[in-house]
C-alpha positions as CSV (number, residue, x, y, z in Angstrom):
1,X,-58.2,-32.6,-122.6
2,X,-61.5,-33.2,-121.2
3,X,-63.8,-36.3,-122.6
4,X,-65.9,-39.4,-122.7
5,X,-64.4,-42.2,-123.3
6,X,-61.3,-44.7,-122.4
7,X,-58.8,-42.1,-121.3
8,X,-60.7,-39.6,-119.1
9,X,-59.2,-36.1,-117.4
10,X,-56.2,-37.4,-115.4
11,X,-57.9,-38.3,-112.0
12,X,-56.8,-35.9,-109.1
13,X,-57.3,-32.6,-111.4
14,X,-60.2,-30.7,-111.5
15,X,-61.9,-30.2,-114.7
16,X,-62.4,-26.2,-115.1
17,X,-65.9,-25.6,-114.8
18,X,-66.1,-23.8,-118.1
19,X,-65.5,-27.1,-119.9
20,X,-67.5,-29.4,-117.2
21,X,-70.3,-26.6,-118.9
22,X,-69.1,-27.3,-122.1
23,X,-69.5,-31.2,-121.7
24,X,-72.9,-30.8,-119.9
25,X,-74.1,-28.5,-122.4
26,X,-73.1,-30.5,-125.7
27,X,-74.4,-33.6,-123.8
28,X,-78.2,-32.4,-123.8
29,X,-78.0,-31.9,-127.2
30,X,-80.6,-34.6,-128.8
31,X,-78.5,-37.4,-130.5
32,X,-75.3,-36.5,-128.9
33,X,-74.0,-40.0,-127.3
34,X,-69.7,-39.2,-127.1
35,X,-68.4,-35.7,-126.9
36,X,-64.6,-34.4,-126.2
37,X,-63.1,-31.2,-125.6
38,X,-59.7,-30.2,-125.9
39,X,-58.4,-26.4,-124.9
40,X,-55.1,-25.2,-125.2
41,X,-54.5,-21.9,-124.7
42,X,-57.2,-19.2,-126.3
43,X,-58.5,-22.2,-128.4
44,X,-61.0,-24.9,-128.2
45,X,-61.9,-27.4,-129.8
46,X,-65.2,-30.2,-129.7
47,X,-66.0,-33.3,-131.2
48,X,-69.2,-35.2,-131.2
49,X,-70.4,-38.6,-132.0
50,X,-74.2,-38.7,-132.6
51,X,-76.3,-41.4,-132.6
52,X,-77.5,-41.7,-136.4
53,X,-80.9,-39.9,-135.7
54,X,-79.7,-36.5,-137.6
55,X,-76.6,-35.6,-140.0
56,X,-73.2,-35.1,-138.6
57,X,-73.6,-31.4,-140.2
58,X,-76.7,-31.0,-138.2
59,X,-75.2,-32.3,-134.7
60,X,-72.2,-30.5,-135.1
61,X,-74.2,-26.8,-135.5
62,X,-76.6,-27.9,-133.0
63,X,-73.8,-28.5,-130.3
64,X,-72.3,-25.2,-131.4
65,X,-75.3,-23.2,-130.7
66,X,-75.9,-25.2,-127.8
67,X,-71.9,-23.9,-126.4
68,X,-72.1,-20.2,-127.9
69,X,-73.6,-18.8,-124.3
70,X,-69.5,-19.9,-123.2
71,X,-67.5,-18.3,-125.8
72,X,-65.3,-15.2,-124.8
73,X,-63.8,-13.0,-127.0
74,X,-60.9,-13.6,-128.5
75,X,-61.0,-17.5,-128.3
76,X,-61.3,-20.1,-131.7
77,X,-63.6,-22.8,-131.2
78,X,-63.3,-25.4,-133.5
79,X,-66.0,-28.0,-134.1
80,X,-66.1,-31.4,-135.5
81,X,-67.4,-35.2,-135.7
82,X,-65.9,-38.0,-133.9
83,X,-64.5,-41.0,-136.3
84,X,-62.6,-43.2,-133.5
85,X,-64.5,-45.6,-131.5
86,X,-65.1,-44.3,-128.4
């Protein structure tokens, strides 16, 4: 699992670049301030905090236009909004 928060990738593993993209990429998204990504196998999945300025709906199909360019066939992606603290 890749994230923001309190428990970060496990220190000594590299994140794979395709979801240091993801994370940089959902990141520049206007009003995104927490975003984690979890893959396991063919399937990922991304949740976002924003920062009140738009509608959850709105932040979440904005971050998943902003990550299509890194889909490959084949895969689920899975979007959705962030409840826990972070």
């Amino acid at each position: 699992m890749a994230e923001s928060g309190p428990d970060p990738w496990p220190r000594g593993e590299p994140l794979e670049p395709r979801l240091q993209r993801t994370l940089h990429l959902a990141y520049a998204v206007d009003g995104v301030v927490a975003v984690r990504v979890w893959q396991w196998g063919p399937n990922i999945a991304i949740g976002v905090r924003g920062s009140g300025a738009s509608s959850p709906a709105d932040l979440v199909r904005r971050v998943e236009a902003a990550v299509a360019c890194l889909r490959e066939p084949g895969e689920a992606w899975d979007f959705g909004v962030l409840d826990e603290p972070v």
